[in-house]
Structures are given as C-alpha cells and as structure tokens.
C-alpha positions as CSV (number, residue, x, y, z in Angstrom):
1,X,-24.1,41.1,74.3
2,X,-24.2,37.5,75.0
3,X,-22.9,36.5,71.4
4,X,-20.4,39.4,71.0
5,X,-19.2,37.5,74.9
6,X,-19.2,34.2,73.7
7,X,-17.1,35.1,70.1
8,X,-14.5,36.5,72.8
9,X,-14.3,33.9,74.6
10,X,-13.8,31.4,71.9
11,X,-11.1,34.0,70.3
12,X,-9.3,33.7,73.5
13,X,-9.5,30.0,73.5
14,X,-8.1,29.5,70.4
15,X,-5.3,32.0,70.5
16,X,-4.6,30.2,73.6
17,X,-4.3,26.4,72.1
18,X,-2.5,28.2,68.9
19,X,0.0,29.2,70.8
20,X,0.6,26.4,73.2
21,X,3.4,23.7,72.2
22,X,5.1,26.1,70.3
23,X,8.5,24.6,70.5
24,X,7.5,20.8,70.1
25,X,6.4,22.7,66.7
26,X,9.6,24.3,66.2
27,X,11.5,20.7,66.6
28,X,9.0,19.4,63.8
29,X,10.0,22.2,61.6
30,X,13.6,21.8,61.6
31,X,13.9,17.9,62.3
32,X,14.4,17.4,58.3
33,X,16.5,20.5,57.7
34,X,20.0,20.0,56.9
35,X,21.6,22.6,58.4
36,X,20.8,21.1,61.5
37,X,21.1,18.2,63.7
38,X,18.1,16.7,65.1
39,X,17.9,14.2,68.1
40,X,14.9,12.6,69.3
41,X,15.6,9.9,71.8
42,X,12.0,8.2,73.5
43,X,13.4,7.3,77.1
44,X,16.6,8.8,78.7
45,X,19.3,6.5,79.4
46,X,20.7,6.3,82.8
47,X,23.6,8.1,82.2
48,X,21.5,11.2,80.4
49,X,19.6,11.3,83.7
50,X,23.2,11.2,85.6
51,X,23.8,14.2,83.2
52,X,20.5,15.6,84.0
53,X,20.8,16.0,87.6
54,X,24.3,16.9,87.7
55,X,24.5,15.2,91.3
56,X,25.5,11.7,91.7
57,X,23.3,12.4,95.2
58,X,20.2,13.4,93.7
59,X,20.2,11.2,90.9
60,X,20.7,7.8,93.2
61,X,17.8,9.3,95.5
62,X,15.6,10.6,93.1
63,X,13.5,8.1,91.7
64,X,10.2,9.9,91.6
65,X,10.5,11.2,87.9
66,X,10.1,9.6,84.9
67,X,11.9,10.1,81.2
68,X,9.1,10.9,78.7
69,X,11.9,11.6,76.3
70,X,14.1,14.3,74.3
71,X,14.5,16.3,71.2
72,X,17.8,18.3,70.2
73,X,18.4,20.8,67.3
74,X,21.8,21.9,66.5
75,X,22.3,24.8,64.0
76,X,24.5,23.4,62.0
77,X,25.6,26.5,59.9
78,X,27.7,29.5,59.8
79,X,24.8,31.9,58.4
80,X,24.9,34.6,61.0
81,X,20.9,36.0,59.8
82,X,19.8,31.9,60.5
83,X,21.8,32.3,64.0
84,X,19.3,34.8,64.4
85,X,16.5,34.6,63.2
86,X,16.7,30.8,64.7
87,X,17.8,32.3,68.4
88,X,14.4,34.5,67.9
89,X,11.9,31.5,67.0
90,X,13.1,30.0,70.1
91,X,12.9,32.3,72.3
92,X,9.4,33.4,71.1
93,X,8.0,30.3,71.6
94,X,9.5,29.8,74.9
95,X,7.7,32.9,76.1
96,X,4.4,32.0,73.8
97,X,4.5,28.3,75.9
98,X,4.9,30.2,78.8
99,X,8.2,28.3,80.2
100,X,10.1,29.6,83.2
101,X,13.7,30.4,82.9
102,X,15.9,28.9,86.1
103,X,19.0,29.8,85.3
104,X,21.7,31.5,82.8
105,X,25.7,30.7,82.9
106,X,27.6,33.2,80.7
107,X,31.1,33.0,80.2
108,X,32.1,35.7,77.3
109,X,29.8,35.6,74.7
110,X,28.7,32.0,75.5
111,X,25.6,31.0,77.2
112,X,23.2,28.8,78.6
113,X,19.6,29.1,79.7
114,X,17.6,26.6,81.5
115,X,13.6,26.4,81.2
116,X,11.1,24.5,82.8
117,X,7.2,24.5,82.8
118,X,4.8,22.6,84.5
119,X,2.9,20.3,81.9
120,X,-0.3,17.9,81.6
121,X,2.2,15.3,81.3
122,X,4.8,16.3,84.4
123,X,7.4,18.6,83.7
124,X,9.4,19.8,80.7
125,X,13.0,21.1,80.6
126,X,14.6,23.2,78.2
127,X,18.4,24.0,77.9
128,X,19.0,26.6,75.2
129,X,22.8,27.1,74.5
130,X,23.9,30.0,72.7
131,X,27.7,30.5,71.6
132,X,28.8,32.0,68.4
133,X,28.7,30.0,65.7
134,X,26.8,27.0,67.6
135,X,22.8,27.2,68.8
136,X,21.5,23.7,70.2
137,X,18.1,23.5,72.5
138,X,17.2,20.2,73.9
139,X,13.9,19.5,75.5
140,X,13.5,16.8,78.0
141,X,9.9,15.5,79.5
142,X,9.9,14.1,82.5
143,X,6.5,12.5,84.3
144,X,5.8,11.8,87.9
145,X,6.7,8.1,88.7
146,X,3.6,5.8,90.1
C-alpha cells in the first residue's frame, strides 16, 4: 500500500512540474518561427510601464513592482487552421499554468483578455488579443521591489 501511495504521489508531482510554465514553453516554441513576431525585452522601459498601468496616477505612485521583463508573439499569417490551432495552445496552457483571467473587452469580433498569476518570482501578466486575422499574447513579469 505504501509503494502503490508513494508511485501516486510522485505521478502527481510530475504531472504537476510538466505542466507548469506552459506558456514560457510556448514562447520558446514559436520565437524562431517565421510566421510570427517574437519580442523579448529584459526590463520594461518607463513608458511600457506608463502603458502597463494605464494611469498616469498609479504609475507615478506605484513604485513597489519591479519589471522582470516581456515576451510577445504575433501570428504573422493569414492561415485560418494556424489562427486556431495557435488560439488553442494558448489558451490551454493558460489554464494548464493555472493563470486567472481579469478581464475581457470585445468589440465585434475583436478581443482582449487579461491574465495574471501569482508566481515564485512576483506576478506575471498576460494580455491575449484576438482579432481576425491578427493573434499577439505578451507576457510581462513583474517582482516585488525591496
């Protein structure tokens, strides 16, 4: 009983850590295809963290995060099964990395989801836009300043 208990718990444990970081594995899939655009930026400039908060207010009185950086893929074709199956991987491993959506805009058949999730590292955003023709998700880390 006790080995038939321990091979279960190191089967959960590794489906667990297989399926965590799911979409920093989707960037690194992608990042040298040519159909898209990829984006990796180490720190944020100031005016991406203007663009981040959206609020002049918040952004001059919120010092207390950190950029740990970005990634951005842009589909960059007009292949409506890539549009798909693409929109699919990402959403799957937003689920499998167990991130929280915060909000959707839709206007027509354009829209755009926000993610976060709590990390080891502080917090990680995702925007996933998805209008016809055009698929871009961006991922931004932000860690607790000291």
């Amino acid at each position: 009983m006790k080995k038939i208990l321990s091979i279960l718990f190191l089967a959960t444990v590794f489906v667990a850590g297989a399926s965590a970081q799911q979409l920093e594995k989707l960037f690194d899939k992608y990042m040298e295809d040519e159909r898209f655009n990829y984006v990796y930026q180490k720190k944020a400039s100031m005016m991406d963290r203007l663009n981040d908060a959206g609020n002049v207010d918040v952004w001059v009185f919120d010092k207390s995060t950190t950029s740990l950086g970005r990634q951005m893929l842009t589909l960059n074709s007009a292949d409506k099964s890539l549009d798909e199956s693409f929109t699919r991987e990402v959403e799957n491993a937003l689920k499998a990395d167990k991130y929280e959506q915060v909000s959707i805009v839709r206007n027509g058949k354009n829209r755009v989801e926000t993610y976060e999730k709590n990390t080891d590292k502080g917090i990680a955003k995702v925007s996933f836009i998805k209008n016809p023709g055009n698929i871009m998700v961006t991922l931004n880390v932000y860690a607790p300043r000291k």
